[in-house]
Each structure stands twice: as structure tokens, then as C-alpha cells.
C-alpha positions as CSV (number, residue, x, y, z in Angstrom):
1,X,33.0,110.3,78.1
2,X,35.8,112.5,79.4
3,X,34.2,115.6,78.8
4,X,31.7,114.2,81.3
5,X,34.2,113.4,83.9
6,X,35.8,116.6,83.4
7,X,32.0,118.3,83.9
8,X,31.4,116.2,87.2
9,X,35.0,117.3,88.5
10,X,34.1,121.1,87.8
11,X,30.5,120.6,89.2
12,X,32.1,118.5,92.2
13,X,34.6,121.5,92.7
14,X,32.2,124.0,92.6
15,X,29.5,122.4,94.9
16,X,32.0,122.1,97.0
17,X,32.8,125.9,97.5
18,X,32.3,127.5,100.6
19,X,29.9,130.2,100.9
20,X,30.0,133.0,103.1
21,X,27.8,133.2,106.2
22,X,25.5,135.9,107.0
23,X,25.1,137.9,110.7
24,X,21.8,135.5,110.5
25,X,24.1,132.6,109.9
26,X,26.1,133.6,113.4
27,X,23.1,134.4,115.1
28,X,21.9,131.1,114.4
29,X,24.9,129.0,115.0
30,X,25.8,130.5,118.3
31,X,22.4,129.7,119.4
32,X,22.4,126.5,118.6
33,X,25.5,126.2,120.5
34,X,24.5,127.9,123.1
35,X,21.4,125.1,123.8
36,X,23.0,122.3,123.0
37,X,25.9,123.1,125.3
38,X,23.6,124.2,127.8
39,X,25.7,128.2,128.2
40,X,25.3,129.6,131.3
41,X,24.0,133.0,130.7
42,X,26.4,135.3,131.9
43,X,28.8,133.3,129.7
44,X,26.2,133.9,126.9
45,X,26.5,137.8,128.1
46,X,30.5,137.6,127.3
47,X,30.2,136.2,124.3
48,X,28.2,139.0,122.9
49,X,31.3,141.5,123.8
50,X,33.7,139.2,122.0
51,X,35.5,137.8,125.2
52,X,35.9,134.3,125.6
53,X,37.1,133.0,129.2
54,X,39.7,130.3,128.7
55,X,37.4,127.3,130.6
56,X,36.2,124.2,129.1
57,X,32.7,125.6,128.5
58,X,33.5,128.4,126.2
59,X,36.1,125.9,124.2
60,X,33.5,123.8,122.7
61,X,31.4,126.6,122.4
62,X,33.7,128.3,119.9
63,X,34.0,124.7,118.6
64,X,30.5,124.3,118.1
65,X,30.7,127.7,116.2
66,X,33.9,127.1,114.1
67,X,32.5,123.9,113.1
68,X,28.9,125.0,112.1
69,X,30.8,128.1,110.5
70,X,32.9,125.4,108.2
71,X,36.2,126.7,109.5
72,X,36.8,123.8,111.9
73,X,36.7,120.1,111.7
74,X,37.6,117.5,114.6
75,X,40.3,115.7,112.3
76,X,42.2,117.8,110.2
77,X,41.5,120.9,112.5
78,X,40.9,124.4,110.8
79,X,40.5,125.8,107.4
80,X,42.1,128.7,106.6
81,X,40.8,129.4,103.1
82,X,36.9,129.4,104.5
83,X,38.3,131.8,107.7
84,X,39.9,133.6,104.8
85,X,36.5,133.4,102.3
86,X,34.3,134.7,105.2
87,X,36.5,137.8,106.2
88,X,37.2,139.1,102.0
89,X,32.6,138.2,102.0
90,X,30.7,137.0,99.2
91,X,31.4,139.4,96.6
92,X,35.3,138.8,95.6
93,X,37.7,136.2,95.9
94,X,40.5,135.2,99.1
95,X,43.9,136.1,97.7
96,X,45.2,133.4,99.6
97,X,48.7,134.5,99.1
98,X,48.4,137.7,101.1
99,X,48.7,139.1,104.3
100,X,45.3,138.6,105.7
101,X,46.0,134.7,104.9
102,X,49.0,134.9,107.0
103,X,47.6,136.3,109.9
104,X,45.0,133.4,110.0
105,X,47.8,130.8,109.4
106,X,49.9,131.8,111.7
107,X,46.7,131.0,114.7
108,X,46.0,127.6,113.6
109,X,48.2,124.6,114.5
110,X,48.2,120.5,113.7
111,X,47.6,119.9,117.5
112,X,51.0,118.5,117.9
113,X,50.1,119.1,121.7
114,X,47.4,116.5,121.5
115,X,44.8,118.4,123.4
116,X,40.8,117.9,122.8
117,X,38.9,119.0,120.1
118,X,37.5,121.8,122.1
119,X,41.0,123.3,123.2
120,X,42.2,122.9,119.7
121,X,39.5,124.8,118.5
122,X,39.7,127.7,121.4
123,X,43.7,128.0,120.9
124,X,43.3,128.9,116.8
125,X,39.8,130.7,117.4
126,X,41.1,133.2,119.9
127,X,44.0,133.8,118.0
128,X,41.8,134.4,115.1
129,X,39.8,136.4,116.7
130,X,42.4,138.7,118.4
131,X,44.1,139.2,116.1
132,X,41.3,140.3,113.3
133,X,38.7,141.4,115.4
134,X,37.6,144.4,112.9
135,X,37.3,142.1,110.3
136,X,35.8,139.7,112.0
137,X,32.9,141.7,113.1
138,X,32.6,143.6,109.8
139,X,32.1,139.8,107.9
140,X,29.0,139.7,110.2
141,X,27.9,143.1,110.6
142,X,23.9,143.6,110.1
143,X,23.4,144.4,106.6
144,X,23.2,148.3,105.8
């Protein structure tokens, strides 16, 4: 009996992993966001060149993102180790005690201001993305 607990922990654990998204994945997600949002399209236009306007809009667009991403949830805000997953990709593991990791934890905050969901998201996100741009684009660069 408690190898079988011990089985459904490790299968719990493991289902539970985060897997790293594709350019596809992005592709998707940002236009799913973009319709269900309802983006204007010379927002849309911005967004392809990485800029993100600081308006209301473009907050709970890179919400809507983050969240479909797995890097963002409304409650307990972002997670670092799936940022972290996505940039290192699919083929080794986050060293989540290095420097990379750092630079993502030092964007992301508890929301001790209390804004929205949406300017939560854009305040880590921006950081984020500023800050590890390259890598960013790299983890979703089209396949070679």
C-alpha cells in the first residue's frame, strides 16, 4: 500500500511538470488573446515588435498570455520556475539557483500595491521581458 501512495505522488509530481511551449504555442495564445480581448490592430502591430504600451489594453493582454503560458495565475501571481523552464527549453533542466533565475525573480512581486490582475501581470511581464529579451525570443524562435 505505501508503495502505491509513493507511485501516485511521483505520477502526481510528474503530471504536474510544466512543459515548454513552442513558437506554435505563442502564436496561438496571443491570438486567442488578441480575439477575446478584442486588440485593436495597430496594438496587435506593436506587439509583434516586442513593445508593450503601458495602457489597460495591453495589461490583460500580456495577462491573457502569461496565464495561457503557465507563468501567471490571478492568485498567487507568477511562476518563476515555468518562466525559468521555458527560457533553458525542453531539452535540459532550470538550475533554479542561478543567475538567469534571479533575473526573473527580481521582476515579479506579491502585489503588495494591490493593483488588478492585469497591471500585476504587465509590471512582472515587462520586466521580464526587458530584461531577457534574447532569451525570450530564442525560447520561441521558429524551429531550424
Amino acid at each position: 500500500m505505501k508503495l502505491f501512495v509513493v507511485l501516485c505522488a511521483i505520477f502526481v509530481l510528474n503530471a504536474s511538470a510544466y512543459v515548454v511551449k513552442s513558437r506554435d504555442d505563442l502564436l496561438q495564445f496571443r491570438n486567442e488573446c488578441i480575439s477575446e480581448l478584442e486588440i485593436p490592430e495597430n496594438l496587435v502591430e506593436q506587439y509583434k515588435k516586442w513593445q508593450y504600451p503601458n495602457d489597460s489594453v495591453t495589461q490583460c493582454y500580456l495577462k491573457c498570455v502569461f496565464v495561457k503560458f503557465g507563468f501567471f495565475d490571478t492568485t498567487n501571481g507568477f511562476n518563476v520556475e515555468n518562466i525559468h523552464q521555458q527560457l533553458v527549453g525542453s531539452h535540459a533542466e532550470a538550475n533554479h539557483d542561478d543567475a538567469v533565475h534571479a533575473k526573473i525573480e527580481s521582476c515579479v512581486d506579491r502585489n503588495e500595491q494591490g493593483s488588478n490582475a492585469c497591471e500585476w501581470a504587465y509590471r512582472g511581464a515587462t520586466c521580464f521581458i526587458k530584461n531577457n529579451l534574447q532569451l525570450v525570443q530564442r525560447s520561441v524562435a521558429p524551429s531550424a
